[in-house]
VMD Tcl script that draws the C-alpha trace (Angstrom):
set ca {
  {-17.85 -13.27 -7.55}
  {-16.66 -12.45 -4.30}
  {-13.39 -13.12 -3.30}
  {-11.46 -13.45 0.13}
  {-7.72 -13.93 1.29}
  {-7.94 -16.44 3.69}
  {-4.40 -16.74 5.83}
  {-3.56 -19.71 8.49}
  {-0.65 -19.68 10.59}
  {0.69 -22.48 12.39}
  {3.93 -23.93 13.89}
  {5.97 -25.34 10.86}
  {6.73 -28.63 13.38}
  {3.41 -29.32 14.05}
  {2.93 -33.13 13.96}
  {-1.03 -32.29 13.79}
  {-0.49 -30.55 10.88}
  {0.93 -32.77 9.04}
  {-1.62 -35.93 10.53}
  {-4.13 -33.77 9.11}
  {-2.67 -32.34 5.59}
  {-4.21 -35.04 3.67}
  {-7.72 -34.46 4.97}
  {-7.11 -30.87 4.53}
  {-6.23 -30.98 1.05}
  {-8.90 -33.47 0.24}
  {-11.08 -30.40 1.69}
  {-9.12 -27.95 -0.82}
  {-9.79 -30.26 -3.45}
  {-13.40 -30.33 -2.74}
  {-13.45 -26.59 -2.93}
  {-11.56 -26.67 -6.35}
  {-14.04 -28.86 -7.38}
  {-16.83 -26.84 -6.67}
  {-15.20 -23.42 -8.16}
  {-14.60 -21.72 -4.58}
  {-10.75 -21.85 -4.79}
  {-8.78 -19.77 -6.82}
  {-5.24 -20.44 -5.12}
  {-4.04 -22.08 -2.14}
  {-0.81 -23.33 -0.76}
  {1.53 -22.90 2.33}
  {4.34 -20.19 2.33}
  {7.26 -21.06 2.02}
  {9.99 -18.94 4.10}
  {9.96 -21.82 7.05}
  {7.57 -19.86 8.93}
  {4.98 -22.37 8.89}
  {1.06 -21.11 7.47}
  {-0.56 -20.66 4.20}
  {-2.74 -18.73 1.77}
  {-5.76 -19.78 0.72}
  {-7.88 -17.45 -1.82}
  {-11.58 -18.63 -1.71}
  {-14.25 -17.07 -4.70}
  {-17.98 -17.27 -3.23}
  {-21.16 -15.64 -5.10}
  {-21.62 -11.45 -5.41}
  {-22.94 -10.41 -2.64}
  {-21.35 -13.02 -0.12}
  {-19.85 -11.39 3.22}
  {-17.71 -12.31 5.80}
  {-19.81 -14.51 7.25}
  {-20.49 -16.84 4.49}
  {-16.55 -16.94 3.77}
  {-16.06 -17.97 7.61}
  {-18.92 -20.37 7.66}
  {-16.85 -22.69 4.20}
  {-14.05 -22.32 6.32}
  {-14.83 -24.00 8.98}
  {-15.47 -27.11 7.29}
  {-10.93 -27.33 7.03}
  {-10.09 -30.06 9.33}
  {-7.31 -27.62 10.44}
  {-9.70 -25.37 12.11}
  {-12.33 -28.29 13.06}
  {-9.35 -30.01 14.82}
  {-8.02 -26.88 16.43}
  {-4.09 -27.06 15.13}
  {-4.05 -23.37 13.79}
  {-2.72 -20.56 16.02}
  {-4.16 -18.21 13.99}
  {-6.75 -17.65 11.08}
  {-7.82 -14.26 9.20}
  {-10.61 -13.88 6.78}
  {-10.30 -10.64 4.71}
  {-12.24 -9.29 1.59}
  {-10.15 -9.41 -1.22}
  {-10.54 -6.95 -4.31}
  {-8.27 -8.55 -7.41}
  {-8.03 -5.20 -9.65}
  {-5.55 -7.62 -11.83}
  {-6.37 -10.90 -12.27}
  {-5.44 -13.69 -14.95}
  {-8.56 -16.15 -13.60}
}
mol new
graphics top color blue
foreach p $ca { graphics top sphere $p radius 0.5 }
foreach p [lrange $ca 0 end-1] q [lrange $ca 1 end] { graphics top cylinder $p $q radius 0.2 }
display resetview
């Protein structure tokens, strides 16, 4: 597998946030589902914005990671100020 840290920020009093948490978490849940999602959740310190660890096939790049992850109804419907998509190397893992 391939694995990325995928990191949202967003305003912690966004009203289209939380309009659009239950559609986003149905998407999470989809992902589960399918075996792409290894953890996800917001952070907690107030800040407002989340993790979101996604596993795709060997050999999957950027690209493919970006293209999944634009299927979230928070970045369809535009409420995120910000979204990175990193390769992510666990060297410990329990999963």
């Amino acid at each position: 597998m391939t694995y990325f840290a995928v990191t949202y920020s967003y305003s912690p009093d966004s009203e289209a946030v939380v309009e659009l948490r239950p559609t986003h978490r149905e998407f999470i849940a989809t992902l589960l589902a399918e075996g792409n999602i290894v953890g996800s959740g917001p952070f907690t310190d107030g800040e407002g914005g989340a993790l979101i660890v996604i596993a795709l096939p060997e050999g999957s790049n950027l690209v493919d990671a970006e293209t999944l992850m634009n299927n979230d109804p928070f970045y369809k419907e535009g409420v995120l100020e910000n979204r990175t998509i990193q390769t992510w190397n666990p060297v410990s893992k329990i999963f």
